[in-house]
C-alpha positions as a Python dict, from the first residue, in 0.01 Angstrom:
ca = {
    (1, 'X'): (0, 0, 0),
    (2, 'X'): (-39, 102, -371),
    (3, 'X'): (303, 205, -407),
    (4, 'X'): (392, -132, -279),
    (5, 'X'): (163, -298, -497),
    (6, 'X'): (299, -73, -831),
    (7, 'X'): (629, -185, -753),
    (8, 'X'): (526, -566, -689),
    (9, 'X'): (321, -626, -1009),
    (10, 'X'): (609, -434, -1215),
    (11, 'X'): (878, -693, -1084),
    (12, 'X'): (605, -941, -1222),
    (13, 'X'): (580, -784, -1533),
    (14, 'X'): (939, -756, -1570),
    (15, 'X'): (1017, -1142, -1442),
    (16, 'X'): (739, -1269, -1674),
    (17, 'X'): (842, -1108, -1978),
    (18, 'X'): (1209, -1182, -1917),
    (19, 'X'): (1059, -1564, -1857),
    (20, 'X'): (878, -1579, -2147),
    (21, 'X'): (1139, -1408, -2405),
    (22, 'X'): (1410, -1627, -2263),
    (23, 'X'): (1201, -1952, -2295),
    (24, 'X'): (1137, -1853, -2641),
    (25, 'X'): (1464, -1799, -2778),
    (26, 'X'): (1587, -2114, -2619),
    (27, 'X'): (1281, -2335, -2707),
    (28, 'X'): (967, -2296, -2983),
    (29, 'X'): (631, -2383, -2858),
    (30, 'X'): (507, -2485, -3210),
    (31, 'X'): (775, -2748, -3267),
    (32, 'X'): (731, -2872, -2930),
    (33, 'X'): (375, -2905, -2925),
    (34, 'X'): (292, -3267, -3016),
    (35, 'X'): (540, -3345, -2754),
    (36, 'X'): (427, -3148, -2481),
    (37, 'X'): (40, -3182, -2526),
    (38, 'X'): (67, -3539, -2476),
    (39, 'X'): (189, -3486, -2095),
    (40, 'X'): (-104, -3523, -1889),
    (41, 'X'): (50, -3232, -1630),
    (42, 'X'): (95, -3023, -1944),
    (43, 'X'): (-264, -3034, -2048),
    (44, 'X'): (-408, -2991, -1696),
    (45, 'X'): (-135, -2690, -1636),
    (46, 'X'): (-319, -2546, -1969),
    (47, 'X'): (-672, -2647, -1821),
    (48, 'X'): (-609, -2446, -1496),
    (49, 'X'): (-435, -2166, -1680),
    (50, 'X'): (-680, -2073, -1881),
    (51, 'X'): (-943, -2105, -1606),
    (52, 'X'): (-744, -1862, -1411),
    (53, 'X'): (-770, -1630, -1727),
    (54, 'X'): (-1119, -1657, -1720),
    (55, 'X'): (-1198, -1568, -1389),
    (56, 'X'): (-954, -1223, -1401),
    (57, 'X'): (-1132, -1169, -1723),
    (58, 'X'): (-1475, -1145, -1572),
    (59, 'X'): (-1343, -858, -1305),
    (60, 'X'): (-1206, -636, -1641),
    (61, 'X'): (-1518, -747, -1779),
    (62, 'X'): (-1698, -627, -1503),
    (63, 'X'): (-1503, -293, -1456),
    (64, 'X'): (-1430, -217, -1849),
    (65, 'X'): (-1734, -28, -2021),
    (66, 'X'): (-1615, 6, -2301),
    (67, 'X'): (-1693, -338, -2567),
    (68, 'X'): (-1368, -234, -2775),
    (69, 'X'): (-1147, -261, -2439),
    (70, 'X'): (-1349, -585, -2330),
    (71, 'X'): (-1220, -729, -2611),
    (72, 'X'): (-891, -605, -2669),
    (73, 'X'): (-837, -756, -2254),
    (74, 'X'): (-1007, -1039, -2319),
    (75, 'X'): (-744, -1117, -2648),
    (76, 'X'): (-477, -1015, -2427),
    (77, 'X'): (-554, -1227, -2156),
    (78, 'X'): (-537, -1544, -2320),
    (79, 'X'): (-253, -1500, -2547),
    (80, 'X'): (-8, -1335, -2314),
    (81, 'X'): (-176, -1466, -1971),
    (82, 'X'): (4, -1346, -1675),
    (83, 'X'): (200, -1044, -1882),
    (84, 'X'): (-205, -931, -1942),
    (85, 'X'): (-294, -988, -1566),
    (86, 'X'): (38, -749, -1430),
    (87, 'X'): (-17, -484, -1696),
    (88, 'X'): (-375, -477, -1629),
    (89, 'X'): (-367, -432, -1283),
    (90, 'X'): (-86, -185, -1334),
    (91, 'X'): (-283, 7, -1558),
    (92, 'X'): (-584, 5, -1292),
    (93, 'X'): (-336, 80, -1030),
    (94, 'X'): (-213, 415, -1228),
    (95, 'X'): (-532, 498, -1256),
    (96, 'X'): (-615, 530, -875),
    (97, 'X'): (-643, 896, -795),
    (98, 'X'): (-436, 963, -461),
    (99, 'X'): (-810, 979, -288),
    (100, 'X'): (-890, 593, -381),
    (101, 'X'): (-763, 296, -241),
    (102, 'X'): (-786, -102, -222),
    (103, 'X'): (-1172, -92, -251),
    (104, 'X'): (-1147, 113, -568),
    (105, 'X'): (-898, -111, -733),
    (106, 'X'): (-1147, -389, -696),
    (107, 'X'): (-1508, -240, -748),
    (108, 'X'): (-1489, 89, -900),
    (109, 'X'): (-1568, 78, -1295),
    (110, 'X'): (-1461, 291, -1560),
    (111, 'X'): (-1759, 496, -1746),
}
């Protein structure tokens, strides 16, 4: 199950970076921003985006000790969203000794 779950959240990675480089090149954000914050659908995408953020921070906040890394996530989280969310769990998944499984991923914190 964890080498399925290495491999799944790397094709995320992967797809999510590729999404977000390609989207770049072909259109800027910045210039497109008056435009696209006045869609209703845009700003409630952004509302429940951002919530989503918030709620996987709390579980790194939860399982981080360190304050440095707390933050460090935390700035990641919100300015690279789902890119964060795969490498974080990738990270945590690397981390698993061969002994640990689901239960670890999810509750065990780092001292």
């Amino acid at each position: 199950m964890i080498t399925s779950l290495k491999i799944i959240f790397t094709i995320l990675l992967a797809w999510m970076i590729y999404v977000v480089i390609s989207t770049s090149l072909a259109s800027n954000l910045f210039t497109e921003w008056d435009f696209l914050g006045s869609i209703p659908w845009m700003r409630a995408t952004l509302w429940d985006f951002y919530t989503n953020a918030f709620i996987i921070y709390l579980w790194i906040f939860y399982k981080e000790s360190s304050v440095f890394l707390k933050i460090v996530w935390l700035l990641l989280m919100f300015f690279l969203g789902s890119i964060a969310s795969c490498a974080y769990i990738l990270v945590e998944l690397f981390r698993l000794k061969p002994s640990e499984g689901l239960s670890d991923l999810f509750v065990k914190k780092h001292a």
